[in-house]
N, C-alpha and C positions, 0 to 999 in steps of 0.2 A: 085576731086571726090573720096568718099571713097566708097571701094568695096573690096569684099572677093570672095574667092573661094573654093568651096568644092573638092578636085582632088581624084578620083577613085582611089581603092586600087590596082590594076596594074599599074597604074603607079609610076615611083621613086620618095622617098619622097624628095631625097637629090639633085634632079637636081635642078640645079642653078636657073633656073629662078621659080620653085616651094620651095626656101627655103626663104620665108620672111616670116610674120605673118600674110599677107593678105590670105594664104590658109591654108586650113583646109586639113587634109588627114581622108581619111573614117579609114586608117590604126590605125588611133592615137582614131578613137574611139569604132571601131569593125570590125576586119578588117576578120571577117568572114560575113557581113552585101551583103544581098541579092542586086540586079540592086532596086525591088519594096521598102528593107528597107530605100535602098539611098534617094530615090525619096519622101519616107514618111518623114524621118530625114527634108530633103531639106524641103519639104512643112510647116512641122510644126515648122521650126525654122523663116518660112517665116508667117505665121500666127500667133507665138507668137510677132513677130514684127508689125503686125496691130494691132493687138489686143493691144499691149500696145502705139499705135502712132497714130491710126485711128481718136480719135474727136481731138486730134490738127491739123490734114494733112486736113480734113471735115472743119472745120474752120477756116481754111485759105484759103481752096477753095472757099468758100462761098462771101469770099471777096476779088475774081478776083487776087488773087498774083500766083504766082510760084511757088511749092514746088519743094524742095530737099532732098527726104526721104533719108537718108542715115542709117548706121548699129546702130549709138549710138548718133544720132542727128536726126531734122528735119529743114531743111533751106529753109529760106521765104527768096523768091527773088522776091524784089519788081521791 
């Protein structure tokens, strides 16, 4: 399963289980960025990702399979 995470700017960027490529630090992209600009960033990285995946995810649903929407794929499980 692929999956990321966005980790708040109080917390450390360097702790161990926060230092792989799976997360993102708000620090690494404005680490003066509000609780609401988080919340906006989060949504609209999540809406540019339907927005580019939605009629293949709709058509596969269409024909009773499985989707696996993931960050830089879409996996049909039949």
């Amino acid at each position: 399963m692929e999956y990321s995470f966005l980790v708040d700017v109080n917390l450390p960027k360097y702790f161990q289980f926060f230092n792989t490529d799976k997360f993102f630090h708000v620090v690494d992209i404005d680490h003066s960025m509000t609780d609401s600009k988080i919340w906006q960033y989060a949504l609209n990285e999540l809406h540019n990702y339907f927005s580019s995946n939605w009629e293949k995810i709709i058509s596969q649903l269409l024909k009773g399979n499985l989707i696996h929407a993931k960050r830089n794929s879409v996996e049909i499980i039949l």
